[in-house]
C-alpha atoms as one frame of an Amber mdcrd trajectory, in Angstrom:
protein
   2.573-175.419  13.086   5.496-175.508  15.059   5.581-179.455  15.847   4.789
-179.828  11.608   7.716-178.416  10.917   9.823-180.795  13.421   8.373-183.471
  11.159   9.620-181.856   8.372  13.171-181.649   9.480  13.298-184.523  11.544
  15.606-186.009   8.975  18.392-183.029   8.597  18.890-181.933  11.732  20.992
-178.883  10.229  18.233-177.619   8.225  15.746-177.648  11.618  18.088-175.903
  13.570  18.915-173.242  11.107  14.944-172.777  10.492  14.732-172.039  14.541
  18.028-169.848  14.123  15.898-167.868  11.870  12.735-167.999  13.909  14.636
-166.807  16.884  15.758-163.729  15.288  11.849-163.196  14.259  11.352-163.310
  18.363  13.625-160.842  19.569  13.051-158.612  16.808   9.041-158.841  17.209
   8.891-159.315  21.203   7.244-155.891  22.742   8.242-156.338  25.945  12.519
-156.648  27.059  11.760-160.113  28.518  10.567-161.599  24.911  13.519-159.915
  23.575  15.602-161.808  26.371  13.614-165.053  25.101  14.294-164.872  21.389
  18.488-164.106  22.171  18.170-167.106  24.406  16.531-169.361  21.433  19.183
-168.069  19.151  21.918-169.006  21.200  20.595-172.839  22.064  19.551-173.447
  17.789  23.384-171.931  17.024  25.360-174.211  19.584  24.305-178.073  18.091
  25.069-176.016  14.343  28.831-175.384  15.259  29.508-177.923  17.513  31.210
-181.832  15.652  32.157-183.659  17.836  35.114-185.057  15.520  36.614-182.096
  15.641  38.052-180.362  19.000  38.326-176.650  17.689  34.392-176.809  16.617
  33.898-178.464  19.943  35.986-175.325  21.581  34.260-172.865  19.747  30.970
-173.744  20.894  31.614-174.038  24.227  33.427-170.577  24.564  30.526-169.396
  22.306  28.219-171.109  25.289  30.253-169.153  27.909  30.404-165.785  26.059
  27.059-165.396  25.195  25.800-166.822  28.326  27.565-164.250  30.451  26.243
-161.192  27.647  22.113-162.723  28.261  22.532-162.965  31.988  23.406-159.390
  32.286  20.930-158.364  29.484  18.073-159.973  32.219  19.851-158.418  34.711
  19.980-154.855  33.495  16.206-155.190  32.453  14.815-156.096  35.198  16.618
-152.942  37.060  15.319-150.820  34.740  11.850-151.818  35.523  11.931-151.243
  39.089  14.042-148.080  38.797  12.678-146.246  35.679  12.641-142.686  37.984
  16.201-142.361  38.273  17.787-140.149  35.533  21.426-140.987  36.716  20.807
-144.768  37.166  18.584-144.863  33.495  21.471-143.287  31.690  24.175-145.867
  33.712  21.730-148.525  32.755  21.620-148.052  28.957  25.387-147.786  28.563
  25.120-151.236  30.831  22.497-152.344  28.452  24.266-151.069  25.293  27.495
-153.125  26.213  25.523-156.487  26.908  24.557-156.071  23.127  27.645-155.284
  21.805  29.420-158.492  23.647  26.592-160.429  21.808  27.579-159.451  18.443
  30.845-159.516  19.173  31.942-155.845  19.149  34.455-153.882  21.144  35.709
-153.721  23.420  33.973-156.932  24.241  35.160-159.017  20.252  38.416-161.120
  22.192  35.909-163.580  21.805  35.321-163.429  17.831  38.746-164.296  16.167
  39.355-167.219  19.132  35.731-169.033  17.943  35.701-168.230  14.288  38.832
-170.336  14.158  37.178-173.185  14.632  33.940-172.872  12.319  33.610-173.686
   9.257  32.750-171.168   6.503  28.984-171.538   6.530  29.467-170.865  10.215
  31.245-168.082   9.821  29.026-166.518   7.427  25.667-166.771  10.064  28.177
-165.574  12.954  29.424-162.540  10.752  25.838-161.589   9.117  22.559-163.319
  10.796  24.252-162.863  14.257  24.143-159.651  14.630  20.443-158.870  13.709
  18.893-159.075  17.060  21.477-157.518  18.939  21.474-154.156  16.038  17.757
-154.111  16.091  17.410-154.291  20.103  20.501-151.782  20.327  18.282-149.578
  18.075  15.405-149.442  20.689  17.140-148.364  23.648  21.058-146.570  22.986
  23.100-143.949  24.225  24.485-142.031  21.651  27.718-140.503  23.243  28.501
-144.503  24.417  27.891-145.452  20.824  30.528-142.780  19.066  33.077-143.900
  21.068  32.032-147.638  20.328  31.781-146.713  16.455  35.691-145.364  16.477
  37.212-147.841  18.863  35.192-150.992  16.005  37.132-149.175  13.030  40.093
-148.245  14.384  40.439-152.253  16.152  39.381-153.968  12.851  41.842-151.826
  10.713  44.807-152.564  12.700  43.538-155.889  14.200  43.788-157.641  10.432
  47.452-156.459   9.624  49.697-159.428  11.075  46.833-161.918  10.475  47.713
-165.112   8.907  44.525-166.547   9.420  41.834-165.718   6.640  38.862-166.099
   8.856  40.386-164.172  11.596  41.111-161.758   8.530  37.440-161.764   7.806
  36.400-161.369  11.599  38.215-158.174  11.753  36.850-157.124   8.597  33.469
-157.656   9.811  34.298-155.684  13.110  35.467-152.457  11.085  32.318-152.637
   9.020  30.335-153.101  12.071  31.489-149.574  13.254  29.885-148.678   9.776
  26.738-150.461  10.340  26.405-148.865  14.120  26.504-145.379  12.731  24.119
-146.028   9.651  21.414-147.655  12.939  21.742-144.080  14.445  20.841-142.214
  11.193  18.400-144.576  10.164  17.054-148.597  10.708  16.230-148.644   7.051
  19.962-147.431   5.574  21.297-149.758   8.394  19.700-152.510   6.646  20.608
-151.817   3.115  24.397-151.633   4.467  23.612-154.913   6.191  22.596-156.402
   2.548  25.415-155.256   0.970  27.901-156.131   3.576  26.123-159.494   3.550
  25.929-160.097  -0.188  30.209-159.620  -0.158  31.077-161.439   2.837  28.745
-164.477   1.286  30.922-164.262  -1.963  34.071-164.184   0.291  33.320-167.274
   2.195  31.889-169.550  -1.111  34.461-169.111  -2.750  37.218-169.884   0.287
  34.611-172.596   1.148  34.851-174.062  -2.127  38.732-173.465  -2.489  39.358
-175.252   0.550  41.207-172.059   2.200  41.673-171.122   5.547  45.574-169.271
   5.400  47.015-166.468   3.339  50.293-168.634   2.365  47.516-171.271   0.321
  46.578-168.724  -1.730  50.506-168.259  -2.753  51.165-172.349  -2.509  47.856
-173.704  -5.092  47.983-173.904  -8.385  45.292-171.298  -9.115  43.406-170.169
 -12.335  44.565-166.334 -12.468  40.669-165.598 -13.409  39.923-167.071  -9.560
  42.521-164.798  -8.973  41.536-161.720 -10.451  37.570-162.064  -9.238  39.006
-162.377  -5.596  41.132-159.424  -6.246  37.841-157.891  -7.564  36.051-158.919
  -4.241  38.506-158.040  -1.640  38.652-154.600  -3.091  34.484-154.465  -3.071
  34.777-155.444   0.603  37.000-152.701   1.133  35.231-150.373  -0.247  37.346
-149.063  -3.029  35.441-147.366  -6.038  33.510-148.435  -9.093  33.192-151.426
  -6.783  29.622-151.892  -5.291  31.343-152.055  -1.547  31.340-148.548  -1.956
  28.057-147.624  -2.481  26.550-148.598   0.767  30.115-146.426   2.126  29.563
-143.459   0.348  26.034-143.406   1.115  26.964-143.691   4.876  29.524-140.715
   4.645  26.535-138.830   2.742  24.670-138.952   5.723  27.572-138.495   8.021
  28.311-135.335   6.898  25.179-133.906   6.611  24.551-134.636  10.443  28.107
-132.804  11.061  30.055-136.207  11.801  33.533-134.764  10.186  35.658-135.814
  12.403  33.719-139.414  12.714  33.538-139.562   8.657  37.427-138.879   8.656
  38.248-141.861  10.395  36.246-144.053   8.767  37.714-143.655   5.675  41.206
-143.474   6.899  40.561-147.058   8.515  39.013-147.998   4.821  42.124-147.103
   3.688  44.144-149.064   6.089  42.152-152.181   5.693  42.522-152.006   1.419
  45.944-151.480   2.404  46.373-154.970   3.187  43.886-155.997   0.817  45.628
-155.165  -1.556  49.236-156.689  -0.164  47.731-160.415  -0.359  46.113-160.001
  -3.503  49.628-158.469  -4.912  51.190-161.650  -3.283  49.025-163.821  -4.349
  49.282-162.521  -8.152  53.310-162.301  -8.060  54.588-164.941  -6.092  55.389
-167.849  -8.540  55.766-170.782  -5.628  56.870-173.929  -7.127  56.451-176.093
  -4.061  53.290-177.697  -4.678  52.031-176.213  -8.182  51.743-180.247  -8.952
  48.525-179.693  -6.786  45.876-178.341  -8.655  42.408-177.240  -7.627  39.698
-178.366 -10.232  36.612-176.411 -10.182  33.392-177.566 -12.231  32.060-175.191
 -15.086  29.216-174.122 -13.118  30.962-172.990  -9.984  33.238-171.061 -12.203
  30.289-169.330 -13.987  28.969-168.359 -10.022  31.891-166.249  -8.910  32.626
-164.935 -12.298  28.784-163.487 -11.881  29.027-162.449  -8.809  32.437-160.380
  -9.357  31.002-159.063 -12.318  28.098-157.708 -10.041  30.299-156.603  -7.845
  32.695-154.687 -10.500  29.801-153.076 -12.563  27.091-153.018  -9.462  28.247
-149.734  -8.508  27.964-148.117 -11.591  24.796-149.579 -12.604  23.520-148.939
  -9.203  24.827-145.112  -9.267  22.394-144.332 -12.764  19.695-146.221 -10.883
  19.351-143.340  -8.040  19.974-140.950 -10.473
């Protein structure tokens, strides 16, 4: 089976090692034993190198190698760690020194913190596609393996330090993927405290997170952006305007917008458990990151920059139609979504 679908994708070598990207995940998540785990993370890493790396361009060609380095270093003490635990399962003090070990090899694999220096340096040099499957597919194994084995007290602390980081980490950012990484970091604290309540909430945040960050980065794919000041400079329709004004609050999590949904679900749950003072500092870092949400977009709308309005940005009928749906989904999602559970 496996060598018939090498034939298949012999001819688009993207395609083949995005199908073993997705069969790696399948491992790890599937494996009952730590070394498959170990096995599938390695897989993942080796079909994700040749998809980021061009070798006509030197940041890709960066990226992957400090991706290469970083993960490398996260596996090898992953194997490490497991192995101990094996031969010293007896142990209560070494077990519970272990896990928090085993917790932070995880969280340097997808790129949380204190371990995310890595994150904004390589998304720099990917291209949107790229950045999607680091910000979304990425993290699968390492949430789902995190879920088997955590320590909850490690974990808080991890939860506040990912909101708190990706609130303030996006203010001076000039850089929209490095705006999107720490976006992705903040929610990441979300999606960390929705795996302790629950896998299956954790994965209906992670479909919601990943439906918004998808519309995000097709619609910068397709506008050719990478920096805030192009979104002032182009000649834009003010509709392409308004849906990413539309999406940037969704991602934020402001309501009617669907963003919120998965959010207020999560602070349902929160406070139910007794997380008050956890709940309070999500949404104060919510507010903080559709603080500056909301700054570009008012830029964006306001600024009338004369410089290079000759340059204008056609978009086919089609494409147009696709983010006009998917803000639409977005804007009325929530409330459609809200009568739905009621």
């Amino acid at each position: 089976m496996f060598l018939f679908f090498i034939l298949i994708f012999n001819n688009s070598n993207k395609m083949f090692f995005i199908f073993i990207l997705l069969f790696s995940t399948l491992i790890s998540i599937s494996a009952n034993s730590w070394f498959g785990c170990w096995i599938g993370l390695e897989i993942n890493l080796l079909s994700f190198i040749p998809l980021i790396s061009n070798p006509n361009n030197l940041l890709s060609s960066e990226a992957s190698l400090k991706y290469f380095l970083t993960q490398s270093i996260a596996s090898i003490n992953f194997l490490f760690l497991i192995l101990l635990k094996m031969t010293l399962m007896k142990n209560f003090e070494i077990n519970n020194f272990i896990s928090i070990m085993i917790n932070s090899s995880l969280l340097m694999k997808m790129g949380s913190t204190p371990f995310h220096f890595w994150f904004p340096n390589i998304i720099e040099g990917l291209s949107w596609l790229n950045c999607f499957i680091l910000m979304t597919w990425q993290k699968i194994s390492p949430m789902i393996l995190l879920s088997y084995y955590f320590n909850i007290n490690f974990l808080i602390i991890i939860m506040i330090l990912n909101t708190i980081i990706g609130a303030f980490g996006g203010f001076n950012q000039t850089s929209l993927r490095k705006l999107m990484t720490f976006s992705s970091i903040n929610n990441l604290g979300w999606m960390l405290s929705s795996i302790l309540i629950s896998e299956n909430l954790w994965m209906f945040y992670l479909i919601f997170y990943s439906f918004l960050i998808s519309i995000m980065c097709f619609l910068f794919n397709m506008l050719n952006m990478f920096y805030i000041n192009q979104l002032f400079i182009a000649n834009l329709n003010p509709l392409i305007k308004i849906s990413l004004l539309i999406n940037f609050l969704s991602l934020g999590g402001m309501p009617p917008f669907i963003g919120f949904f998965p959010k207020w679900i999560m602070i349902n749950f929160l406070i139910n458990n007794n997380f008050f003072f956890l709940t309070f500092i999500f949404i104060m870092m919510s507010l903080i990151m559709l603080f500056f949400y909301i700054r570009i977009i008012y830029s964006s709308l306001m600024f009338n920059y004369l410089k290079l309005k000759w340059f204008k940005i056609k978009i086919n009928n089609f494409m147009f139609l696709k983010i006009n749906f998917f803000s639409l989904i977005s804007l009325f999602g929530m409330i459609s979504s809200t009568f739905f559970f009621l």
